[in-house]
KEVEXDREN-414852 format. One record per atom (N, C-alpha, C): atom name; x, y, z. Coordinates in steps of 0.001 Angstrom, whole numbers, plus 500000, padded with zeros to 6 digits. Layout:
   name     east    north       up
     CA        X        Y        Z
...
***
This chain:
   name     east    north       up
      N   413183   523197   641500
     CA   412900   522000   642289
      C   412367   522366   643674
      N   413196   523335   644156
     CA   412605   523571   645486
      C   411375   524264   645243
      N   410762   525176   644910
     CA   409200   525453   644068
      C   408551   524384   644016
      N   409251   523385   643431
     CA   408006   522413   643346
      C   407576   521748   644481
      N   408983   521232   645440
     CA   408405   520550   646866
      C   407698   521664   647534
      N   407774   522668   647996
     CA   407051   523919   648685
      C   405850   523741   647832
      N   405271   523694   646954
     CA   403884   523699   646264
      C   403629   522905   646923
      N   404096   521251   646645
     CA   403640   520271   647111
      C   403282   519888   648446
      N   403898   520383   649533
     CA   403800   520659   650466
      C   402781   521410   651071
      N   402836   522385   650621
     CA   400961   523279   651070
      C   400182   523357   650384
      N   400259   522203   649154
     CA   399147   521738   648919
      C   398565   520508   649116
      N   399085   520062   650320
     CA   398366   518774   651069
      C   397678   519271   651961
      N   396021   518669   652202
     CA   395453   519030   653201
      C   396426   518460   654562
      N   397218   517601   654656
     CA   397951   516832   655617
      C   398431   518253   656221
      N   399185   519175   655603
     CA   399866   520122   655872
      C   399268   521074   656857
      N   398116   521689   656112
     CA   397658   522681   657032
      C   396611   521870   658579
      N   396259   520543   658145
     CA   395805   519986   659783
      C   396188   519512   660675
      N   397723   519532   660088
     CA   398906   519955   660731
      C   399124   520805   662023
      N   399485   521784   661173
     CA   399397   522928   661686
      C   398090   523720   662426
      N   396734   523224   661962
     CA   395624   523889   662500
      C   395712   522926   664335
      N   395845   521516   663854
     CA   396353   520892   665276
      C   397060   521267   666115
      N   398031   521728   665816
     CA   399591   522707   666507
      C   398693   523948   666878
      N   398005   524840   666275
     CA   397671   526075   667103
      C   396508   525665   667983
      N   395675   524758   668126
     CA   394523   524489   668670
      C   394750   524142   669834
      N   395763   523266   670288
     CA   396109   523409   671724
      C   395803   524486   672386
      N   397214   525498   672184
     CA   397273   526849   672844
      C   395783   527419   673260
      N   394754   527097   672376
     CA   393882   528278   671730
      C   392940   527523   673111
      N   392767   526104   673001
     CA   392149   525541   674088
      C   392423   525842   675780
      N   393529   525764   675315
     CA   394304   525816   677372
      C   393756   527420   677163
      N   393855   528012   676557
     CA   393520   529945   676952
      C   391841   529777   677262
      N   391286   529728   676231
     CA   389835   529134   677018
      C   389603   528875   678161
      N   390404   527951   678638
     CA   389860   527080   680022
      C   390184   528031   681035
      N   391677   528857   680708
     CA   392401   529447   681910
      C   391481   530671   682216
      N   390884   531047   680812
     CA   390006   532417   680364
      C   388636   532197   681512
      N   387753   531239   681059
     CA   386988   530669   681762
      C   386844   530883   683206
      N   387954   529928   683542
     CA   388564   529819   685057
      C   389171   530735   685407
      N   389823   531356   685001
     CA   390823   532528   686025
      C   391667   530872   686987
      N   391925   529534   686310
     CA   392666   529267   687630
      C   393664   528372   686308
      N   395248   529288   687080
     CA   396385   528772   686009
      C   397220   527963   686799
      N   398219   527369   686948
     CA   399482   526290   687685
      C   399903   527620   688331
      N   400132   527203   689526
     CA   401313   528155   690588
      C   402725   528424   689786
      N   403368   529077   689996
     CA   404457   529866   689860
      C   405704   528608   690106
      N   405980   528563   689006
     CA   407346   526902   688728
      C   406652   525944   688591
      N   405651   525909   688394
     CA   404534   524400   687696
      C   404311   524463   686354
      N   403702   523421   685821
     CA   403112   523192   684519
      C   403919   524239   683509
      N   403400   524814   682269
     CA   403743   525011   681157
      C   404642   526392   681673
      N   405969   526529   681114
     CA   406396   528306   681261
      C   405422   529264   680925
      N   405811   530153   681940
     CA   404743   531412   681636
      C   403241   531104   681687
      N   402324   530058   682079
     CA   401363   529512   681978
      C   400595   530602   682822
      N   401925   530414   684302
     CA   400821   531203   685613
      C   400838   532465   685760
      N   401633   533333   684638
     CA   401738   534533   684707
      C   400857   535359   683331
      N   399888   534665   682690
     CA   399162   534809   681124
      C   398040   535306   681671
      N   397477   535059   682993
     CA   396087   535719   683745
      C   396013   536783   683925
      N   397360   537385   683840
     CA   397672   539429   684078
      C   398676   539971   682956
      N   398637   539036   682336
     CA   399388   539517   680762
      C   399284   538281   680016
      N   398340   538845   679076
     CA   398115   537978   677509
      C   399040   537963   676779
      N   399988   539193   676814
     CA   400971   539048   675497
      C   401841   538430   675875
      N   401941   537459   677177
     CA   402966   536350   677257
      C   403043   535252   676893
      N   401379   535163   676106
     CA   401222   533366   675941
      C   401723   533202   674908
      N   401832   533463   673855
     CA   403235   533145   673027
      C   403934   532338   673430
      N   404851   533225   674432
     CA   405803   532351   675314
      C   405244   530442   675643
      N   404130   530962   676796
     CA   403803   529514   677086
      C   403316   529135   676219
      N   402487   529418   675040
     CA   401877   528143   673775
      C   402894   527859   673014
      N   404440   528011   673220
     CA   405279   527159   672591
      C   406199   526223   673263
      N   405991   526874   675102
     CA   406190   525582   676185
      C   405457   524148   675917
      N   403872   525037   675833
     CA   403129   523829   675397
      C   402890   522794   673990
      N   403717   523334   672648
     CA   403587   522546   671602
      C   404481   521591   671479
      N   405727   522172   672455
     CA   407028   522092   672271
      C   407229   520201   672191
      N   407009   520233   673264
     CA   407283   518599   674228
      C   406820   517502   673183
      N   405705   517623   672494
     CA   404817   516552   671963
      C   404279   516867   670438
      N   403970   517666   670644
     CA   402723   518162   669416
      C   403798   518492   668211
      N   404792   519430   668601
     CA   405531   519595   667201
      C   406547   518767   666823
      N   406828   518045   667214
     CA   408070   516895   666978
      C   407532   516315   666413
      N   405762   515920   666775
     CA   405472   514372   666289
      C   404861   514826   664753
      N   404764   516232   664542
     CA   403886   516810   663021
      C   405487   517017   662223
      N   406452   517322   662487
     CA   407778   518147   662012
      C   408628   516072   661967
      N   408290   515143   662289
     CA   408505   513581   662062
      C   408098   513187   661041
      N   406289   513302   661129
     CA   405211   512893   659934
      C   405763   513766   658516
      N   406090   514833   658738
     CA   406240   515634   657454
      C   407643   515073   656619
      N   408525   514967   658054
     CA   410232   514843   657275
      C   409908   513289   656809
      N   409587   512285   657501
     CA   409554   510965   657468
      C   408852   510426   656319
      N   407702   511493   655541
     CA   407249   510848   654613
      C   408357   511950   652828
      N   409421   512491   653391
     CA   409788   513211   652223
      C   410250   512339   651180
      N   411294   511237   651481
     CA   411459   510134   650782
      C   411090   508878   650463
      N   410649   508485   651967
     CA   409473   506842   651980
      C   408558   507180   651196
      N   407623   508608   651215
     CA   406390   508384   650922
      C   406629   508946   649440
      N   408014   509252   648920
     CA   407470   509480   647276
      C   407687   507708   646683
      N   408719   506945   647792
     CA   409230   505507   647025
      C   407743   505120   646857
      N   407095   505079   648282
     CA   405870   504204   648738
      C   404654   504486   647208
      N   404421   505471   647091
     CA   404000   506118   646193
      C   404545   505899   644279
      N   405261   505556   644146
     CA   406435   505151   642402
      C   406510   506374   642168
      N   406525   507767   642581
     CA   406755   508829   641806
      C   408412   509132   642821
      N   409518   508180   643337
     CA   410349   508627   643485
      C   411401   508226   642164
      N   410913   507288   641969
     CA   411871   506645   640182
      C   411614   507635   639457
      N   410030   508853   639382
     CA   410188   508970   638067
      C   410949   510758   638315
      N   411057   511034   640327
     CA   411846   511932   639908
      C   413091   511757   639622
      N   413733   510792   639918
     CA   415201   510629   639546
      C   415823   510532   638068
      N   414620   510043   637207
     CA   414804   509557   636450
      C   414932   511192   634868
      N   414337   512417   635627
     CA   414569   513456   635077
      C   416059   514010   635092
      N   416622   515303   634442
     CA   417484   515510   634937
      C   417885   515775   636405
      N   417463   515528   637128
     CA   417584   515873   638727
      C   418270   514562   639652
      N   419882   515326   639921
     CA   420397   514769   640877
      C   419854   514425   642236
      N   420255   513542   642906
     CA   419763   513034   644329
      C   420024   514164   644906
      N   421122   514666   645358
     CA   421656   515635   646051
      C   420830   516964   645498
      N   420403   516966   644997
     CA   420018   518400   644635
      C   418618   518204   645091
      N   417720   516703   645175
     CA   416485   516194   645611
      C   416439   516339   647199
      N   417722   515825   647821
     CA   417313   515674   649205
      C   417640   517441   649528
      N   418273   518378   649459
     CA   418039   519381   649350
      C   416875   520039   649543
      N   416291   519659   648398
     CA   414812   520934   648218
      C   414119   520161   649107
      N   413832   518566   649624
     CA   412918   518266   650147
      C   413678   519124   652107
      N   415205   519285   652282
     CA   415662   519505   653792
      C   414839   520835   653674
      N   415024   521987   652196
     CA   414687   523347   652446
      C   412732   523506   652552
      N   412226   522502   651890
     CA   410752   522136   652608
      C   410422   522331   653899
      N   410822   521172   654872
     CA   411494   520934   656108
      C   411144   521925   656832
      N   412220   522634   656211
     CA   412730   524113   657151
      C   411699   525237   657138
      N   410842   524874   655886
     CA   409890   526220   655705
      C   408496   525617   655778
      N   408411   524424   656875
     CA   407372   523820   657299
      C   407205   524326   659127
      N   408713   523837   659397
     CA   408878   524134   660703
      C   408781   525655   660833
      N   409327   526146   660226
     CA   408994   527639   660642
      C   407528   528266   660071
      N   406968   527621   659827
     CA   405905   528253   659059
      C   405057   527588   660562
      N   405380   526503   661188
     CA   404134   525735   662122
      C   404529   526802   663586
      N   405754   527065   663437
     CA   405938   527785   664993
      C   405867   529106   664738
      N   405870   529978   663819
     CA   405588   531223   663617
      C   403804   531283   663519
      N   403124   530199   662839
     CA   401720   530104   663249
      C   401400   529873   664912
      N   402119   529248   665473
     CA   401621   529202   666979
      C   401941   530318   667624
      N   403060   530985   667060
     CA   403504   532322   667948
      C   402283   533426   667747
      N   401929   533590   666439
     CA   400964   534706   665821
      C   399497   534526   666775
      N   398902   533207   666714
     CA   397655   532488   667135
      C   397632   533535   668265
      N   398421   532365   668668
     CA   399056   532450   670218
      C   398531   534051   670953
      N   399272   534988   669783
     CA   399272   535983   670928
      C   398234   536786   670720
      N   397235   536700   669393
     CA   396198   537543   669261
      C   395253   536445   670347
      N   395835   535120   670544
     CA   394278   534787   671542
      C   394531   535116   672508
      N   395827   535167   673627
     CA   396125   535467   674822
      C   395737   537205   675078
      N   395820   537764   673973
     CA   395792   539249   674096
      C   393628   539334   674122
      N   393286   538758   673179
     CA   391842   538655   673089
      C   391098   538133   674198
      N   391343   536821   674996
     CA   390864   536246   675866
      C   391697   536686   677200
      N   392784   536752   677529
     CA   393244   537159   678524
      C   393628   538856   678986
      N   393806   539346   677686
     CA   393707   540637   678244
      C   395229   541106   677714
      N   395617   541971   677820
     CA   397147   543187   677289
      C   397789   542955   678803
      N   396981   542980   679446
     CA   398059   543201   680666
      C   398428   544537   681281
      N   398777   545298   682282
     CA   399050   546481   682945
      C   400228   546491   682694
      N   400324   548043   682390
     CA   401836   547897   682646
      C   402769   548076   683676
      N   403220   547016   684151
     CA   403668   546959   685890
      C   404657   545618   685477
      N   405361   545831   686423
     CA   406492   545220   687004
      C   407001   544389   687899
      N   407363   543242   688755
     CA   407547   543186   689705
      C   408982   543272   690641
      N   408691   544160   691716
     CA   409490   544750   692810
      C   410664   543520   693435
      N   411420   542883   693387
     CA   411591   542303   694124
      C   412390   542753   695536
      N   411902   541890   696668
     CA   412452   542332   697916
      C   413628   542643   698686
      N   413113   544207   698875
     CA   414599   544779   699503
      C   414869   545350   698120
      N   414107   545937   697036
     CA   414885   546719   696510
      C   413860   548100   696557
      N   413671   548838   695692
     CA   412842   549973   695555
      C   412474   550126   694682
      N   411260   550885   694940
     CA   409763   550628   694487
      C   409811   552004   693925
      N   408947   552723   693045
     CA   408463   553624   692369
      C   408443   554255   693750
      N   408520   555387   693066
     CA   408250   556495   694283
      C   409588   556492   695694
      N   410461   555787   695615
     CA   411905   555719   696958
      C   411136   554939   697786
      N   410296   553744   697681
     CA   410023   553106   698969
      C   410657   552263   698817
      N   411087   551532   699783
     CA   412218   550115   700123
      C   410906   548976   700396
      N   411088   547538   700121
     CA   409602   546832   700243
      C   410703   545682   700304
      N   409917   544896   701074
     CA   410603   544047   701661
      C   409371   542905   701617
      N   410252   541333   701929
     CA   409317   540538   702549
      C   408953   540004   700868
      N   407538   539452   700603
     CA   407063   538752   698885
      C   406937   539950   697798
      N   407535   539653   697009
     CA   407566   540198   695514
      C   406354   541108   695671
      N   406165   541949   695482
     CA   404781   543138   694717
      C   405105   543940   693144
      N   403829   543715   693171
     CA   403797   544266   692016
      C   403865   546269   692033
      N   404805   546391   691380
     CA   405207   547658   690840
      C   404894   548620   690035
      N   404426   549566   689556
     CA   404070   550043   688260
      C   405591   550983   687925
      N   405939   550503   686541
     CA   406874   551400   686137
      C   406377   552488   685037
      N   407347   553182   684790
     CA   406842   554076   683477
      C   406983   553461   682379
      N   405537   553963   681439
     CA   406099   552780   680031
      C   405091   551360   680535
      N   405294   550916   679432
     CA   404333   549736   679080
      C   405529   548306   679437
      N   405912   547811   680136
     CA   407351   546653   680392
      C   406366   545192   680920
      N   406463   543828   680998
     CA   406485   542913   680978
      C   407335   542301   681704
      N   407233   541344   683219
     CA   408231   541433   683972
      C   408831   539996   683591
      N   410063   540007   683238
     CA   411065   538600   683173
      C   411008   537814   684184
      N   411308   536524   683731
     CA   411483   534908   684854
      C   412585   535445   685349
      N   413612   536756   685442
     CA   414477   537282   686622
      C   413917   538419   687601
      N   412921   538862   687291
     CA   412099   539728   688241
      C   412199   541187   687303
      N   412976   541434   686301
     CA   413313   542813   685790
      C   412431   542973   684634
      N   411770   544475   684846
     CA   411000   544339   683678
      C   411613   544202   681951
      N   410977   543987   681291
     CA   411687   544001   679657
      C   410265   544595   679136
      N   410880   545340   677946
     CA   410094   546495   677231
      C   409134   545291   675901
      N   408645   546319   675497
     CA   407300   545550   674578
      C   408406   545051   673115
      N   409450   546063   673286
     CA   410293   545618   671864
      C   411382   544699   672403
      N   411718   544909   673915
     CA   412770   543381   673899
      C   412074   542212   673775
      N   410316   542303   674549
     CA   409854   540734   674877
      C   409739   540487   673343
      N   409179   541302   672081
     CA   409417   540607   670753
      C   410360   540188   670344
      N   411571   541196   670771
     CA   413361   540550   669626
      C   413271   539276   670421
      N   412952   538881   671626
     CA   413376   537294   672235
      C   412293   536387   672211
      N   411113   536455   671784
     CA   410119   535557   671244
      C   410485   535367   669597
      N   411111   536504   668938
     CA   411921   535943   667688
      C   413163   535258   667991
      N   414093   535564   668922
     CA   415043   534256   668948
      C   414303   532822   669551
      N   413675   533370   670095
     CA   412674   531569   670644
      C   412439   530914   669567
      N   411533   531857   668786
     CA   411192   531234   667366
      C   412294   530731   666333
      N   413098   531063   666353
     CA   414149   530598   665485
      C   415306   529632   666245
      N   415247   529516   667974
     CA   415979   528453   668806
      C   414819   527078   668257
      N   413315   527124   668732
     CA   412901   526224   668228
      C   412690   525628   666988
      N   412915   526194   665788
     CA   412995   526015   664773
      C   414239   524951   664061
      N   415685   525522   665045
     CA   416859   524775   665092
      C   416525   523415   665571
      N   416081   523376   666564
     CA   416178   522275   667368
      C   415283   521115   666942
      N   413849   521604   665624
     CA   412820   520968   665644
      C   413892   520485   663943
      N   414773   521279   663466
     CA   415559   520633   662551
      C   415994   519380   662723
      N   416704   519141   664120
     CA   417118   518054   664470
      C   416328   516453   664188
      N   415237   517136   664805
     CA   413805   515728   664252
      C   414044   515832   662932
      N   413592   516712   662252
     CA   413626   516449   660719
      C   414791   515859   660191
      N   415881   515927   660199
     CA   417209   515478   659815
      C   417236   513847   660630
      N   416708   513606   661756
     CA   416828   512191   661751
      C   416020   511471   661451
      N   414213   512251   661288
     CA   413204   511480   659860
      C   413651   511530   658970
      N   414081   512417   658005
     CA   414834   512443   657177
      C   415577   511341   656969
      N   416871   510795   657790
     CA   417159   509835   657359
      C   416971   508674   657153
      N   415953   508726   658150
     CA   415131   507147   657941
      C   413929   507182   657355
      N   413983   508017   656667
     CA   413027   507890   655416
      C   413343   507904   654372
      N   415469   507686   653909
     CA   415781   507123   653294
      C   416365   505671   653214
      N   415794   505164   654613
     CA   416215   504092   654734
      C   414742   503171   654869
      N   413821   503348   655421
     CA   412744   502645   655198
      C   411729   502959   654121
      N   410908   502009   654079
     CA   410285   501590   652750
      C   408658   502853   652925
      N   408335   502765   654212
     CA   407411   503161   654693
      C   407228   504679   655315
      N   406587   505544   655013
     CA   406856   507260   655923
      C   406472   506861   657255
      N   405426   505409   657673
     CA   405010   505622   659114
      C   406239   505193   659403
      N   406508   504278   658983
     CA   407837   503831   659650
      C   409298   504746   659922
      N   409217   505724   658904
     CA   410209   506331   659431
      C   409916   507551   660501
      N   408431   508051   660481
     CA   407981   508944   661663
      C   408250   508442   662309
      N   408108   506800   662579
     CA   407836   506231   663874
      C   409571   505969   664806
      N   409882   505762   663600
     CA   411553   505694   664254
      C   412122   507006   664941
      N   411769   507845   664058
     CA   412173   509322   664781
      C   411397   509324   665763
      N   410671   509134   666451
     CA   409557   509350   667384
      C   410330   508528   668576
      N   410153   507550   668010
     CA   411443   506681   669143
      C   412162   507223   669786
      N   413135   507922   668326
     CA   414262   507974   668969
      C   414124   509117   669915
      N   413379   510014   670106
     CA   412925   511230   670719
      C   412665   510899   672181
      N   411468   509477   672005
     CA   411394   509386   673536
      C   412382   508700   674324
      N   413236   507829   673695
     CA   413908   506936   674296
      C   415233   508335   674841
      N   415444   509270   674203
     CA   416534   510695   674716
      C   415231   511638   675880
      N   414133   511611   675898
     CA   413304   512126   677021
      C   413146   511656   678287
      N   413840   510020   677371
     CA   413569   509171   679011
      C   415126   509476   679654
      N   416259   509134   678969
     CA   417441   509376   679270
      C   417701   510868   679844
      N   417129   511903   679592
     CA   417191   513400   679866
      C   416759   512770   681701
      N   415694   511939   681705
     CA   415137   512242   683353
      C   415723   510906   684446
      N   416955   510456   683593
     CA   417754   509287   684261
      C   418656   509921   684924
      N   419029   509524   685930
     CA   420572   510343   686949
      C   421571   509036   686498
      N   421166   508200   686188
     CA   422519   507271   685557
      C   422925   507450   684430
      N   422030   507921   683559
     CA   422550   508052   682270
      C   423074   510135   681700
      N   423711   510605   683238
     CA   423975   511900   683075
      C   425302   512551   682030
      N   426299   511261   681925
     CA   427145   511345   681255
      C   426925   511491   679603
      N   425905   510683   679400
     CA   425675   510979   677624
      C   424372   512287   677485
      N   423964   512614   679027
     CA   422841   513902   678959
      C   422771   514756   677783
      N   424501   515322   678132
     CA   424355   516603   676890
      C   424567   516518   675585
      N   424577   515146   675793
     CA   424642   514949   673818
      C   423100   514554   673307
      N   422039   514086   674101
     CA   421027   513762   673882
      C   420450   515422   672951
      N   419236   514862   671646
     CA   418782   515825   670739
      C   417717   516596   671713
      N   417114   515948   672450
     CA   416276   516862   673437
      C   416532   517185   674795
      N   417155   517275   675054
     CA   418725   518002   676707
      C   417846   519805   676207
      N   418288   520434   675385
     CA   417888   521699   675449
      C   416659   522366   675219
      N   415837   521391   674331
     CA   414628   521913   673558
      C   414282   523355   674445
      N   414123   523154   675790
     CA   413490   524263   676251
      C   414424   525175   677118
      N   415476   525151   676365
     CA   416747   526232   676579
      C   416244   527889   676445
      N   415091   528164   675066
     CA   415235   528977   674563
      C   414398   530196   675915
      N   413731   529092   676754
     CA   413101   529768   677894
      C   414154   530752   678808
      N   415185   530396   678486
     CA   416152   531835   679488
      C   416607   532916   678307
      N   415904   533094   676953
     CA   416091   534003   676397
      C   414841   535160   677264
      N   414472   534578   678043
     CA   412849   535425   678989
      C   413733   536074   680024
      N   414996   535694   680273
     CA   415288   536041   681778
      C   416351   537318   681611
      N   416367   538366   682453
     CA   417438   539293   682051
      C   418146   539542   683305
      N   419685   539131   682960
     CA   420107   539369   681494
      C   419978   538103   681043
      N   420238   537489   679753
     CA   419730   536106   679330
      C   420909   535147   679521
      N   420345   534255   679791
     CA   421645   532860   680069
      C   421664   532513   678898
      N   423025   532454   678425
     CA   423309   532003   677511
      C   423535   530702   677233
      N   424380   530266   677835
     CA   424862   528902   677936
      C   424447   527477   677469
      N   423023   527770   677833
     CA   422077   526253   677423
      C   422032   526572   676067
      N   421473   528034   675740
     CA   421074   528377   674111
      C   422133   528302   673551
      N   423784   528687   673638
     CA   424947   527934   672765
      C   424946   526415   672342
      N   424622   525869   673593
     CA   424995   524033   673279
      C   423744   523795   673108
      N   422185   524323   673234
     CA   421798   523732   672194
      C   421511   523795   670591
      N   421988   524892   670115
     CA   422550   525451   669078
      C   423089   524576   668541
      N   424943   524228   669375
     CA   425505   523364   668695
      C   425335   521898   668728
      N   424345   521048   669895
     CA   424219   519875   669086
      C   423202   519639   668579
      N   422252   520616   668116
     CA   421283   520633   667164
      C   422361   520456   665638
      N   423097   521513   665666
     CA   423883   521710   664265
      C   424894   520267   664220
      N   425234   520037   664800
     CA   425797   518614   664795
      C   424923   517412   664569
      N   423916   517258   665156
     CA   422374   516234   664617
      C   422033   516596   663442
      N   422013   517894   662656
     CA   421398   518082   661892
      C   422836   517330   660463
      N   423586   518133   660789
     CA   424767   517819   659710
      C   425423   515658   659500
      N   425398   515481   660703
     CA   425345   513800   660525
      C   424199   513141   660113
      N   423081   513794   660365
     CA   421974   512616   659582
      C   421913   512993   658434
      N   422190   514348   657854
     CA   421579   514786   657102
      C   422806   514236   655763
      N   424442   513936   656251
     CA   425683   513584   655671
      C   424957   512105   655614
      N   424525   511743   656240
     CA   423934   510045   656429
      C   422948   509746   655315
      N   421788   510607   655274
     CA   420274   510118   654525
      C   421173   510583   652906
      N   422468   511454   652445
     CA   422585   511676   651195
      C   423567   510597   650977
      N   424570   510046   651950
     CA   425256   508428   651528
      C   424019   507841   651018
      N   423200   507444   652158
     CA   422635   506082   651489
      C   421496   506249   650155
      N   421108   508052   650167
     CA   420244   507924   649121
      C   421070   508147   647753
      N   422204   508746   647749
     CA   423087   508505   647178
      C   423635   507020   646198
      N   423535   506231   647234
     CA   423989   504815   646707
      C   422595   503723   646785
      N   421515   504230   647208
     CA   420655   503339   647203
      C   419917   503154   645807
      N   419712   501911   645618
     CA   418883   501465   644104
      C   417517   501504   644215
      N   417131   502978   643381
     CA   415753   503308   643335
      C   414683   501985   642641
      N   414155   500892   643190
     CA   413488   500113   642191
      C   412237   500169   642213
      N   411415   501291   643118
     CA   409818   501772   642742
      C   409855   503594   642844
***
């Protein structure tokens, strides 16, 4: 069963223009920055955006700042939202039920779809990502930055704005000022990849459920979509700080202090766990009602 939704799945053109949408961003903003040489100052616009002009192999990093917010929620909605509306909408959900194949064993292969959609769309933006930042922007030097009042290559003391350093070795300097090696910045662009992957579960598990509750897949994208912005708007309310950390998008971009050394943990635990908590109630939710709901197309 699960074979068959995974076929079905990449074999919709829906699927891969999908995903060709999701990497085309990145691929655009590198262009322009490529072009221009002119990126956002240092704590503006996209993470890592203003630091991709002297190292390409960081845009990774920022082309998943940039999918993050908009672009992949609303493709990882469309996909979950049409798993059940769009086979009812369609009459081929009667005639899977109607085989030996339990519900529960249905909403299953369509969650393990899901999962090997989302990771298949952010492991494509990571890959894109870094052969274009490396192609158009360049590898980068290998250097470091100094921060002030400490010491510099060679026993000099430097004081006063950050300079750039050269260390030994090829290193990549962290959002804490310390360099990280070519094999840490990968092991933590793979936990990025797999923090966002968790978190983009969350969308899916609440399309998911309302795409066993409505008749329609737009309709249930569209509900998840909702519910996304109406927790984006609440994330930037100071009145509504008390229900903050339960909101599904409070962490999305937690996985950004896996960049900093040593790494903060803290945000990446809780958003871990109320991803896994969103994911396990809708997902206990969409198998009640598809469970007890009367398939009649």
């Amino acid at each position: 069963m699960m074979a068959v939704e995974l076929y079905k799945l990449f074999s919709r053109p829906r699927t891969w223009i999908s995903v060709l949408l999701i990497c085309a961003l990145p691929l655009l903003v590198a262009v322009f920055v490529a072009v221009t040489h002119i990126a956002p100052p240092p704590g503006q616009g996209s993470a890592f955006l203003s630091a991709v002009l002297t190292d390409g192999k960081l845009y990774p990093a920022a082309a998943l700042a940039l999918v993050l917010p908009v672009f992949l929620p609303v493709s990882v909605a469309v996909v979950a939202g049409d798993s059940i509306a769009g086979e009812a909408a369609s009459g081929t959900l009667r005639y899977l039920l109607v085989r030996p194949v339990s519900r529960t064993r249905l909403l299953i292969s369509k969650l393990a779809a899901l999962t090997t959609f989302v990771l298949f769309a952010v492991v494509a933006v990571t890959v894109t990502s870094y052969l274009t930042g490396v192609f158009l922007l360049g590898p980068g030097a290998p250097a470091a930055v100094t921060q002030p009042g400490s010491t510099a290559p060679g026993g000099i003391i430097t004081g006063g704005a950050p300079t750039a350093g050269v260390q030994p070795g090829s290193s990549i300097t962290s959002l804490s000022g310390a360099p990280l090696t070519l094999l840490q910045v990968a092991e933590r662009v793979g936990w990025a990849v797999g923090f966002i992957t968790v978190s983009m579960l969350g969308v899916a598990a609440i399309a998911l459920f309302l795409s066993t509750v409505a008749d329609s897949a737009l309709g249930a994208a569209i509900g998840a979509l909702a519910a996304l912005v109406a927790s984006e708007v609440l994330v930037t309310l100071n009145s509504a700080s008390v229900i903050q950390p339960y909101l599904p998008t409070r962490y999305w971009l937690a996985w950004i202090d896996f960049f900093r050394q040593p790494i903060f943990w803290r945000d990446i635990q809780r958003g871990f766990a109320i991803q896994a908590v969103y994911v396990a109630v809708f997902l206990a939710a969409a198998w009640a009602n598809l469970a007890t709901k009367d398939i009649t197309a």
